[in-house]
N, C-alpha and C positions, 0 to 999 in steps of 0.2 A: 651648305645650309639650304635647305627646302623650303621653299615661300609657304604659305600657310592655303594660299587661295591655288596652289597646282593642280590640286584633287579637289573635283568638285563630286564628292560621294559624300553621300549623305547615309549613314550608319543608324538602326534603330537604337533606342535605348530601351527599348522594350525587348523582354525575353521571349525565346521558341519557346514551342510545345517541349521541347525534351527537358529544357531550365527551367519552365514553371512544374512538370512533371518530378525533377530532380528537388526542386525546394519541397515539393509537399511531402517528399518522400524523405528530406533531411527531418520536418517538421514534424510529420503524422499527424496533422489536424483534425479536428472530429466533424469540423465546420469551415465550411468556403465560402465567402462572398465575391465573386467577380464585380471588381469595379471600376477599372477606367477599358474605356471604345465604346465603340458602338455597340448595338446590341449582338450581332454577328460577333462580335469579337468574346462578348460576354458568356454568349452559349458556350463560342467553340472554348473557352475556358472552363463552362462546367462539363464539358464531354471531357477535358483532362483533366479532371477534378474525378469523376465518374470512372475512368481509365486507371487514375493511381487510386480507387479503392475506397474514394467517400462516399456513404450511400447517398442517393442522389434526394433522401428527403432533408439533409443536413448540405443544402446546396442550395442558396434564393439568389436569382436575379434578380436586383432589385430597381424599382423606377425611383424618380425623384421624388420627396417627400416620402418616401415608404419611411416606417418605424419598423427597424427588426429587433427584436427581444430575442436576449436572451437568458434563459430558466431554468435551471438546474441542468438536465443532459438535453434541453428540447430549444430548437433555436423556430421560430417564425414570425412574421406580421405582425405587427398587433396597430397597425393603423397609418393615419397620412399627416405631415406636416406642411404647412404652406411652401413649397419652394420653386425655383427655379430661375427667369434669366430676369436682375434688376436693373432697370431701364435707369441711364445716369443724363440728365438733361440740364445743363450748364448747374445750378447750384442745385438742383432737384433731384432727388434720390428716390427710385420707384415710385413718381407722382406723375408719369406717362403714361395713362390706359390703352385700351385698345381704341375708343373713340378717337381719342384725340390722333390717335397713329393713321386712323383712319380719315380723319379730317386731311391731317398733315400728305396724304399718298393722294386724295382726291384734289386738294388744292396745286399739289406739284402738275398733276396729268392735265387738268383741265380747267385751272386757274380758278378765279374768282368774281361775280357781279355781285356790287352794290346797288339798292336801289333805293334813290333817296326823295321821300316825299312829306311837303307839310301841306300840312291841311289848315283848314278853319275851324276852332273850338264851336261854333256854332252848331253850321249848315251842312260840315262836315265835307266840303268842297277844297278842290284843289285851291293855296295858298299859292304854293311855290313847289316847281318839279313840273312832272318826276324827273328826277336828275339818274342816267347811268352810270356808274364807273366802274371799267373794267381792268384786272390787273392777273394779265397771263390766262388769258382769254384771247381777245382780242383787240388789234390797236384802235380805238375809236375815232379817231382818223382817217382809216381806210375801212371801216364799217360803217359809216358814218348811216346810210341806208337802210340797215338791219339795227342799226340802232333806235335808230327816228321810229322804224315800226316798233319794236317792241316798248318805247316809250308810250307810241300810240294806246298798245295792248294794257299798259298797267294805268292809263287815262281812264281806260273803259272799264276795266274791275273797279276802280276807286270809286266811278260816277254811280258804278251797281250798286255798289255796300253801302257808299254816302247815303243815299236812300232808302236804306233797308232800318227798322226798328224792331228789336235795340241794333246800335249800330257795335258791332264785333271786331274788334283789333286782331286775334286770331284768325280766323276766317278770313279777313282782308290779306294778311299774309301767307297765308297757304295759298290762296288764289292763287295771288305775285308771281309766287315759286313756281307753282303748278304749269300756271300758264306760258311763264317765257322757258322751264324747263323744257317742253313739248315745242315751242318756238322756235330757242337756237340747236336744240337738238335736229330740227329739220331742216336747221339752215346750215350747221356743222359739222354734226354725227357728233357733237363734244354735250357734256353734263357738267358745265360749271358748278360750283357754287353758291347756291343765289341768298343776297341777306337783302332782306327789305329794311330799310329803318321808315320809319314814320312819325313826324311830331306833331304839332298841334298849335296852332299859332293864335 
């Protein structure tokens, strides 16, 4: 008896040129779709398609989404349907875009800062803050120094805008961003994530 795992050979289960040559010729098709490999794999299928004798306008490679019609003796095109790869995210089924993919690849590489500041309903002055926190960035701990400045830095945007009328919530948060992006990028070479929150006391 022969163990199953002796032969580590791995066999196609896909056919040569001479077996998909040999089927077309049992078949005589008037019409060929090549459709599973890559695209190399899909040509070299209509050169043997083209080789046993199908003329080569009853021959579509076709992409994802293509509509091929077919009408009386004439097969082509006739348009696109939404398709291709559905993103599965624990119970969520293609409701992963590319932002969020994108969010997801920038928060892996270069973490994330909060920046947390309340104000005064009034005067528009610092209440309480700015508070940092960082998570897969950097320990604030042993940053403790590049923290203290960039705390510094969103003290002094806050004092600018507090002062300005009308006073912009918008504007005060692109500052934030703007300013500690240019910051720790010069202290790091890294592009966190930066979220301002802001409340109002």
């Amino acid at each position: 008896m022969v163990s199953a795992n002796k032969y580590k050979v791995h066999v196609t289960g896909h056919g040569s040129q001479e077996e998909l040559k040999m089927m077309i010729n049992l078949m005589n098709p008037k019409f060929l779709i090549p459709v599973h490999g890559e695209y190399r794999h899909l040509y070299a299928h209509q050169k043997v398609g083209i080789a046993a004798g199908i003329k080569r306008e009853n021959i579509i490679i076709a992409e994802k989404g293509d509509v091929i019609e077919l009408k009386g003796n004439k097969m082509g095109l006739s348009g696109k349907v939404s398709a291709g790869n559905i993103l599965i995210d624990g119970s969520g089924v293609g409701d992963v875009g590319n932002i969020v993919l994108r969010d997801r690849r920038l928060l892996s590489q270069d973490g994330i800062l909060i920046v947390v500041v309340t104000l005064n309903r009034q005067d528009k002055s610092i209440a309480a803050g700015p508070e940092i926190i960082s998570r897969g960035f950097v320990y604030v701990r042993e940053s403790e120094k590049m923290i203290a400045e960039a705390t510094e830095i969103v003290s002094e945007i806050v004092k600018k805008n507090g002062s300005r009328q009308p006073f912009d919530w918008s504007t005060l948060k692109q500052e934030m961003r703007d300013a500690l992006n240019q910051f720790f990028y010069e202290k790091t070479k890294r592009r966190p994530m930066i979220l301002p929150i802001i409340m109002e006391y």
